[in-house]
KOLDOPA-858126 format. One line per 10 residues: their letters; for each residue x, y, z of N, C-alpha, C. Coordinates in Angstrom, 3 decimals, padded with zeros to 6 digits. Atoms other than C-alpha are relative to their C-alpha. Last residue first. Layout:
N
A	X Y Z X Y Z X Y Z; ...
END
This chain:
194
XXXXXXXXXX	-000.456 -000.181 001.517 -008.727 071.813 -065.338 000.741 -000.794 -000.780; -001.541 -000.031 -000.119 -009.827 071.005 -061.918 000.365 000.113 -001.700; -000.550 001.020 001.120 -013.500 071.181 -061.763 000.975 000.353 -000.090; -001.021 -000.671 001.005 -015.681 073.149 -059.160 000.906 -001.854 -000.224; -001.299 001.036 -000.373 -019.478 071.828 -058.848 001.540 000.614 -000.474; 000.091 000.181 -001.368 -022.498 073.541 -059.619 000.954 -000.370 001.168; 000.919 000.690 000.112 -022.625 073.280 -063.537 -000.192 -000.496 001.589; 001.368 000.105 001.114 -019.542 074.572 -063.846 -000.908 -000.956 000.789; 000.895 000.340 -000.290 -016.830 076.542 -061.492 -000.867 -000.463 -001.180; 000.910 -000.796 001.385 -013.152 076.337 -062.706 -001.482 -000.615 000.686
XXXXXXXXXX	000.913 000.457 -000.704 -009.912 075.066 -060.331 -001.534 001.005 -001.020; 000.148 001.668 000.111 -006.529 075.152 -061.750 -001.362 -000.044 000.142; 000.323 001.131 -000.910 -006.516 078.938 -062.017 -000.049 -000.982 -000.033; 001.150 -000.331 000.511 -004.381 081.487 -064.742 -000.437 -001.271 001.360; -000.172 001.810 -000.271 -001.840 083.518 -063.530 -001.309 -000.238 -000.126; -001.218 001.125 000.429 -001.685 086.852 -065.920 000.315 -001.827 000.708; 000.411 000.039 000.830 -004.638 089.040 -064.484 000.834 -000.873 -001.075; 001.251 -000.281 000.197 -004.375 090.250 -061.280 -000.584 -000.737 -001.374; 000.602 000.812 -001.192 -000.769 088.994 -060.269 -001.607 000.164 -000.554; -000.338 001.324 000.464 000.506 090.979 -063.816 -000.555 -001.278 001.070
XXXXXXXXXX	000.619 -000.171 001.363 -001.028 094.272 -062.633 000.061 -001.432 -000.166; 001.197 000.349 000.107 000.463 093.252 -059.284 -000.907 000.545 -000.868; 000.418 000.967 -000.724 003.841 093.227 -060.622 -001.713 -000.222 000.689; -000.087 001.048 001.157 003.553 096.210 -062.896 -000.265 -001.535 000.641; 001.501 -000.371 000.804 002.321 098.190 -060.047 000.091 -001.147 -000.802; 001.825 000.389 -000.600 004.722 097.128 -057.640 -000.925 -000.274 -000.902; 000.263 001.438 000.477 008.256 096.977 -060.003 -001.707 -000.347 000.558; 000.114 -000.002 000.724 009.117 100.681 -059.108 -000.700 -001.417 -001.262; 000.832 -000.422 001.184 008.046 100.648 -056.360 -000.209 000.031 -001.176; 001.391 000.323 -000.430 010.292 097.749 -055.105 -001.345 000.945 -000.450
XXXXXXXXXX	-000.757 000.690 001.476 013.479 099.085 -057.699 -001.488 -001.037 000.398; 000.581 -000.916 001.006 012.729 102.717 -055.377 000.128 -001.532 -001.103; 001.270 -000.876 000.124 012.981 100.813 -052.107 -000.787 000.669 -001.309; 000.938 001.534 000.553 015.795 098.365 -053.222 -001.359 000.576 000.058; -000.390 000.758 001.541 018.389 101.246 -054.084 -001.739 -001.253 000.158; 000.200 -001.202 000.836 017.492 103.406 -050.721 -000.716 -000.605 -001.828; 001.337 -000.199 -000.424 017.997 100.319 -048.767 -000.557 000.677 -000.677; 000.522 -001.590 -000.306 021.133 099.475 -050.699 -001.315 000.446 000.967; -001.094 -000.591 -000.821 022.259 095.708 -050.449 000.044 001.298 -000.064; 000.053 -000.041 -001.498 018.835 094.760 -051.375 001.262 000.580 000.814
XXXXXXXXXX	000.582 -001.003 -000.713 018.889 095.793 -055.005 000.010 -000.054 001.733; -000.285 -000.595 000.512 020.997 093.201 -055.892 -000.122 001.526 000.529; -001.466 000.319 -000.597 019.926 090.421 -053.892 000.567 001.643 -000.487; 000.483 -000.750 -001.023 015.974 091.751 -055.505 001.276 -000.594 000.960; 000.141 -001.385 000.330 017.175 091.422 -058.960 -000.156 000.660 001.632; -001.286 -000.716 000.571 018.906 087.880 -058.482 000.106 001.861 -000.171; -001.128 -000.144 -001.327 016.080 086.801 -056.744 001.128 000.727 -000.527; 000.406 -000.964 -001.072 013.792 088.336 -059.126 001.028 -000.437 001.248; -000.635 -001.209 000.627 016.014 086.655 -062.317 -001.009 001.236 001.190; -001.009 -000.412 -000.046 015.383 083.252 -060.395 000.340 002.000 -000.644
XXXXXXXXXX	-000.468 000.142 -001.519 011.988 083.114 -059.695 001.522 000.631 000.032; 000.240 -001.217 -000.438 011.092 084.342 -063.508 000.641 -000.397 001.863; -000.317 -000.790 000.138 012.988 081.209 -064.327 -000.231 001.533 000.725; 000.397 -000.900 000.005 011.815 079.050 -062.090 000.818 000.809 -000.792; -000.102 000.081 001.010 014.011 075.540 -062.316 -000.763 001.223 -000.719; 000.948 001.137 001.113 012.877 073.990 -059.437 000.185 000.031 -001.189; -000.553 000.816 000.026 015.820 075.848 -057.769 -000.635 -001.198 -000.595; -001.022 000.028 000.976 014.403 079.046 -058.640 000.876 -001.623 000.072; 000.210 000.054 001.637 011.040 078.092 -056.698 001.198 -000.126 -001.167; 000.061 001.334 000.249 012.822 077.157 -053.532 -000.514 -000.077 -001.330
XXXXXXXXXX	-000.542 000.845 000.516 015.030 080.298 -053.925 -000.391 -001.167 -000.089; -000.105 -000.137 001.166 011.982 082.529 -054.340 001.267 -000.636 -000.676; 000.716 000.607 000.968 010.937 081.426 -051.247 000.247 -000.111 -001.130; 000.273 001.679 -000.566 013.753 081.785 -049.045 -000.948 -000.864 -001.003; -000.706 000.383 000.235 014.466 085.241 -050.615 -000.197 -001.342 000.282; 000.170 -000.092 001.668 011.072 086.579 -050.199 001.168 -000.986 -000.439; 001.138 001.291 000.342 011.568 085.417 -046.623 -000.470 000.074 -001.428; -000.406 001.451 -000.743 014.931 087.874 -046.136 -001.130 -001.147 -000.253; -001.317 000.438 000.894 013.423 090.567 -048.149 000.732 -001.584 000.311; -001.182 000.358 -001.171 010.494 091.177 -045.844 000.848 -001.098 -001.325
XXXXXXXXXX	-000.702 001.091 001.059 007.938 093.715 -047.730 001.284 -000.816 000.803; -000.471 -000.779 000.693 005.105 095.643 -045.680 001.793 -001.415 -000.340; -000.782 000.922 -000.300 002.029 094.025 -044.838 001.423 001.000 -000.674; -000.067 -000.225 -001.116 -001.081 096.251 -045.112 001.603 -000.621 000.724; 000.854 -001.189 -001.479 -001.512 096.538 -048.131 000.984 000.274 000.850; 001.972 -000.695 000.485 000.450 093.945 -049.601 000.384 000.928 000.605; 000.797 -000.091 -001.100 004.984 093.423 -049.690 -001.639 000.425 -000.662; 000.093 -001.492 000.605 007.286 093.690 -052.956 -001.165 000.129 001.325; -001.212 -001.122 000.519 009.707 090.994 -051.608 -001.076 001.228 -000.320; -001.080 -000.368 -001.286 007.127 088.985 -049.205 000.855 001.290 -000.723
XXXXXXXXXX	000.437 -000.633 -001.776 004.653 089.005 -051.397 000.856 000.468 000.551; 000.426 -000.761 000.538 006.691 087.717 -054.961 -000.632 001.204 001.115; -001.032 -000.284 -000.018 008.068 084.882 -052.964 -000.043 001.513 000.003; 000.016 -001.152 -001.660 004.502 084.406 -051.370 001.446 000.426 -000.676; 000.942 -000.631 -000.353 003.682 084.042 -055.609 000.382 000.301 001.612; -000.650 -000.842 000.687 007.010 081.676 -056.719 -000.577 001.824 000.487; -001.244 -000.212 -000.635 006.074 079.337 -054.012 000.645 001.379 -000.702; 000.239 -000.438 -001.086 002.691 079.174 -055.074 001.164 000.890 000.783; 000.449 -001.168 000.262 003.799 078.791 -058.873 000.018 000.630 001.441; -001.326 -001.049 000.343 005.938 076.136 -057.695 -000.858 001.391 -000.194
XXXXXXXXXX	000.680 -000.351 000.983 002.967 074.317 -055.412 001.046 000.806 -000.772; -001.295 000.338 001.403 005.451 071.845 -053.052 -000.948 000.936 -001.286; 000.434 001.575 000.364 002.703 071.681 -050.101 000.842 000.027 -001.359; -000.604 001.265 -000.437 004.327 074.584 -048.714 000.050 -001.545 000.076; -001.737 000.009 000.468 003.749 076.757 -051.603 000.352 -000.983 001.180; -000.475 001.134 001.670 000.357 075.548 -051.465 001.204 000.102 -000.199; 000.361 001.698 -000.063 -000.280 076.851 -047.738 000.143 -001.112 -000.891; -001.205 000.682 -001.125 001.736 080.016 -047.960 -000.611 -001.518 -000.205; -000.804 -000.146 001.242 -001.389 081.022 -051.012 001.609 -000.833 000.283; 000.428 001.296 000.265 -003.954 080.348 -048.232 001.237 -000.112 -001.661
XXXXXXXXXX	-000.055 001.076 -000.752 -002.248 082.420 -045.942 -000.130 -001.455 -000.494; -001.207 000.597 -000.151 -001.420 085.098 -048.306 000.322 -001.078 000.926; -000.668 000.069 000.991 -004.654 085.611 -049.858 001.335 -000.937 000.361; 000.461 001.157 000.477 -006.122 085.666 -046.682 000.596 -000.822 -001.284; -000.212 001.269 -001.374 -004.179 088.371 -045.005 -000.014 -001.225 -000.891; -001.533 000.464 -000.305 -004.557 090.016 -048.418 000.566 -000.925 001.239; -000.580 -000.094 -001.129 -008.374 089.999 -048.697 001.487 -000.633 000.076; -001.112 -000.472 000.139 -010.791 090.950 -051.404 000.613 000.164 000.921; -000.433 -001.522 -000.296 -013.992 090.062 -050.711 001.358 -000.203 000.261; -000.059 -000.127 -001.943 -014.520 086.758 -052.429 000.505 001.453 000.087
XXXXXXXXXX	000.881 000.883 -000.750 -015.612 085.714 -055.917 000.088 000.257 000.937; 000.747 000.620 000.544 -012.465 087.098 -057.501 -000.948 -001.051 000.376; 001.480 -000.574 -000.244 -010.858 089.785 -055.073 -001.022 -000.717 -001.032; 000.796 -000.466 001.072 -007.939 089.265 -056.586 -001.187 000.962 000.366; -001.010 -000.779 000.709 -005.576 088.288 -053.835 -000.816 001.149 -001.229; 000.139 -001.065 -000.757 -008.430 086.263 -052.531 000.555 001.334 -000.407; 001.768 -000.972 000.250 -009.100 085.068 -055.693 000.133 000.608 001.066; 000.216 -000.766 001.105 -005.549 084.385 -055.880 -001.015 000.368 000.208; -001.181 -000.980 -000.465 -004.940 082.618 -052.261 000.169 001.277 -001.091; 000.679 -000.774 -001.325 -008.026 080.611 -053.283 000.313 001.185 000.218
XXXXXXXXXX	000.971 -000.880 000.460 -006.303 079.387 -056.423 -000.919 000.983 001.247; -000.216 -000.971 000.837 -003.330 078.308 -054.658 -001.609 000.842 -000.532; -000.565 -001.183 -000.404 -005.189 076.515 -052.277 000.445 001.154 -000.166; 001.221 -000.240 -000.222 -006.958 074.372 -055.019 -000.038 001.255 001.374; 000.672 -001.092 000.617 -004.008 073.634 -055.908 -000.808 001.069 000.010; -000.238 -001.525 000.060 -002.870 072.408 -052.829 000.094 000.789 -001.089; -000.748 -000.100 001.532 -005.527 069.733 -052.749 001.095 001.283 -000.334; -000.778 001.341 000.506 -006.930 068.165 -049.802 001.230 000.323 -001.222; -000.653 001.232 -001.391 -007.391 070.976 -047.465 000.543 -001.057 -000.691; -001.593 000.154 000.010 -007.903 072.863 -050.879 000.645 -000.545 001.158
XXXXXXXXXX	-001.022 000.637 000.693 -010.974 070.954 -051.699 001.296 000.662 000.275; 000.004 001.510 -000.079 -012.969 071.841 -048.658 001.334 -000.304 -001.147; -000.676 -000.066 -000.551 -012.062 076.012 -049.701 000.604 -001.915 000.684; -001.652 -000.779 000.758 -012.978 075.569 -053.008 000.189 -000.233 001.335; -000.224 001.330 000.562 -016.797 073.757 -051.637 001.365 000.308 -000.348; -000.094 000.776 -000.802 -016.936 077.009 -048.955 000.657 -001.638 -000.924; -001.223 -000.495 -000.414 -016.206 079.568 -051.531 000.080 -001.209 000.744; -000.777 000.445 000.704 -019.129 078.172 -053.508 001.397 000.229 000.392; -000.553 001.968 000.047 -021.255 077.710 -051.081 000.873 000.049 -000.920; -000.542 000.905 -001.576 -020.765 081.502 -049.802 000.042 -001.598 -000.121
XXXXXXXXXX	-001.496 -000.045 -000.037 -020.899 082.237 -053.747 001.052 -000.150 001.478; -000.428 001.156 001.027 -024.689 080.591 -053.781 001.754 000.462 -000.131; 000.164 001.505 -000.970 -025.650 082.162 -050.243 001.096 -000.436 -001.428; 000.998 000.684 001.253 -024.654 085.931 -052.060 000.029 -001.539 000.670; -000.556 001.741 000.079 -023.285 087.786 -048.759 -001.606 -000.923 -001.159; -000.263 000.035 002.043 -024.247 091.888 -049.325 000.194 -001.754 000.121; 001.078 -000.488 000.401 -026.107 091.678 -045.392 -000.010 -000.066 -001.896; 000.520 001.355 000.225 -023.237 089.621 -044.117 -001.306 000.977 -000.869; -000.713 000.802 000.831 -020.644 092.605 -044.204 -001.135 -000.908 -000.958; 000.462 001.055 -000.206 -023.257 094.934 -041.803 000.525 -001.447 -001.553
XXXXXXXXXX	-000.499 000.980 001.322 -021.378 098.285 -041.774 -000.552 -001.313 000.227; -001.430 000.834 -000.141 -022.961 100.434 -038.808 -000.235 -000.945 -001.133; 000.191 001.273 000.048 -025.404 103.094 -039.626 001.138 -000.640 000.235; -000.976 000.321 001.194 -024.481 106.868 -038.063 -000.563 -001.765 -000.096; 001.252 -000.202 001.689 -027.126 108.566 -036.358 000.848 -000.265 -000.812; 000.904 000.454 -000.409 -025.093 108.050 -032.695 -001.014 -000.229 -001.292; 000.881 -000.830 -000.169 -021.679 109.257 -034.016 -001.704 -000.951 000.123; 000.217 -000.861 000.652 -019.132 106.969 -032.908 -000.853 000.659 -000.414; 001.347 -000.943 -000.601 -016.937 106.116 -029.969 -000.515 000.260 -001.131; -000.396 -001.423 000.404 -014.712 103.281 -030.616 -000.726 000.344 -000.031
XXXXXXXXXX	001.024 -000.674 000.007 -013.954 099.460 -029.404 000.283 001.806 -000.311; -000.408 -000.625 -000.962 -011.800 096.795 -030.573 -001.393 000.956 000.057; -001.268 -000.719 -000.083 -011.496 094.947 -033.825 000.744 001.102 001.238; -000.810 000.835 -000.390 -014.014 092.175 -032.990 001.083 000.365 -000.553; 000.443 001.034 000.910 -016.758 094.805 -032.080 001.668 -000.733 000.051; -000.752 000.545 -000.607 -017.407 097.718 -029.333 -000.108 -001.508 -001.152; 000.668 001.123 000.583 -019.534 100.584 -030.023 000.846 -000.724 -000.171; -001.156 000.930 000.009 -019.783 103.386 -027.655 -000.044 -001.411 -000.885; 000.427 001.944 -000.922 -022.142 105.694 -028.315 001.631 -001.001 -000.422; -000.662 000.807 000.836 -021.521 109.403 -030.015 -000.884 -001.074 000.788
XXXXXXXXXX	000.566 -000.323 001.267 -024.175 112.761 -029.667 001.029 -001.409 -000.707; -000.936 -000.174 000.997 -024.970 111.909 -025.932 000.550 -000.110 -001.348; -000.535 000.966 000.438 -028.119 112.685 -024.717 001.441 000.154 -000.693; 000.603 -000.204 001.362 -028.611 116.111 -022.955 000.709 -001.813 -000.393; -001.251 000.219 001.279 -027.196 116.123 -019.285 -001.162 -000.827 -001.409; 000.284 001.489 000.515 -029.850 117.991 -017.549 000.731 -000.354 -000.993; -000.459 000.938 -000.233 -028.235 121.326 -016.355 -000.683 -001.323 -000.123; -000.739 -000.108 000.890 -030.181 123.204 -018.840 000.782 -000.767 000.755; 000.090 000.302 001.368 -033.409 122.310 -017.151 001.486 000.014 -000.533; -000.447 001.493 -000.397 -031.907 122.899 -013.364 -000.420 -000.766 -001.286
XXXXXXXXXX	-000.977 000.678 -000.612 -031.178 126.128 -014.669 000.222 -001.004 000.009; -000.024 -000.498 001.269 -035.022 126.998 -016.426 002.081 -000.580 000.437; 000.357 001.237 000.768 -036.524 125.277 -013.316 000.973 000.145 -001.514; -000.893 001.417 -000.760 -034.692 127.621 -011.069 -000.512 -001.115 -000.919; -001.004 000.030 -000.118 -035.958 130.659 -013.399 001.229 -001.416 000.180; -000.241 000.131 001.586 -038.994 129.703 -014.032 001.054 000.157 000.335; 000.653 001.799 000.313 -039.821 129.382 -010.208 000.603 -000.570 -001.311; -001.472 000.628 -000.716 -037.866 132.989 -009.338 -000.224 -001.800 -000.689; -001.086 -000.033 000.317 -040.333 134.323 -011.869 001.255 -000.663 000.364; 000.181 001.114 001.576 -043.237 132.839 -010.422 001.096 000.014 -000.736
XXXX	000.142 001.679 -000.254 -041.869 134.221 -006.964 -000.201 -001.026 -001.417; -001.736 000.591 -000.143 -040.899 137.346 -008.346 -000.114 -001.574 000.674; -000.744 -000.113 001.392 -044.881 137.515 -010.154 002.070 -000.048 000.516; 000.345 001.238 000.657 -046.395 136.803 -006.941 000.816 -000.177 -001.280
END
């Protein structure tokens, strides 16, 4: 009786450990793609920090720069900034492209500025820096001009323009952060053009 009970525990004690055990990731699938990850991990929920009153206020800025490409520019900064909005280069530079092509000089002077010392994620295209930073210099840009002239210069080295691009980053977006100033100013509920 006892090798029989034994044999019993046994086979149960087997076909126990072969039971596949939960698994310790999960698949989780969103609008960057999908990836396995640990099952007791929280997922990032963006909307959960979202202030309503700076979601209307992004929204009324963004209405006016359809009409206004100031009002673009500034966008393309706060994005750039991260002032009022989560901090987003894509964005920055889309809505920043959009005033320089509505004739904004600063704008123009700013993707010039992009393109040559590149974001994040974006990395620096000499050739469209140049495009921009001659429509600004031809308005009469100083600073436009003495970066085209610096970054022509530097460009015919690779080596030469790489170290004259770090070397200029920081300072340059130091000066992007905190040196242009906005057209567009929130009071009393409503934004106001300066």
């Amino acid at each position: 009786m006892m090798r029989i009970l034994a044999s019993l525990l046994l086979v149960s004690g087997v076909a126990y450990a072969q039971q596949e055990l939960p698994a310790k990731t999960i698949r989780i699938c969103d609008d960057k793609g999908c990836s396995e990850r640990p099952r007791d991990s929280a997922s990032f929920n963006p909307a959960a920090n979202v202030d309503p009153e700076e979601e209307r206020r992004l929204a009324a800025l963004s209405d006016i720069a359809k009409k206004d490409p100031r009002a673009a520019y500034d966008l393309g900064l706060r994005y750039f900034r991260g002032d009022g909005v989560r901090q987003d280069s894509y964005q920055a530079l889309q809505w920043m492209r959009d005033a320089a092509e509505r004739g904004i000089l600063p704008a123009q002077l700013a993707v010039g500025r992009f393109y040559l010392m590149g974001l994040e994620e974006m990395g620096s295209d000499p050739a469209e820096a140049e495009k921009w930073l001659s429509m600004a210099a031809s308005r009469g840009d100083k600073e436009a001009k003495k970066l085209l002239a610096e970054a022509s210069a530097a460009k015919k080295n690779e080596a030469t323009y790489r170290q004259w691009r770090e070397r200029n980053r920081d300072h340059w977006y130091g000066y992007w952060r905190t040196g242009y100033p906005y057209y567009w100013y929130w009071r009393g509920g409503a934004w106001y053009y300066r």
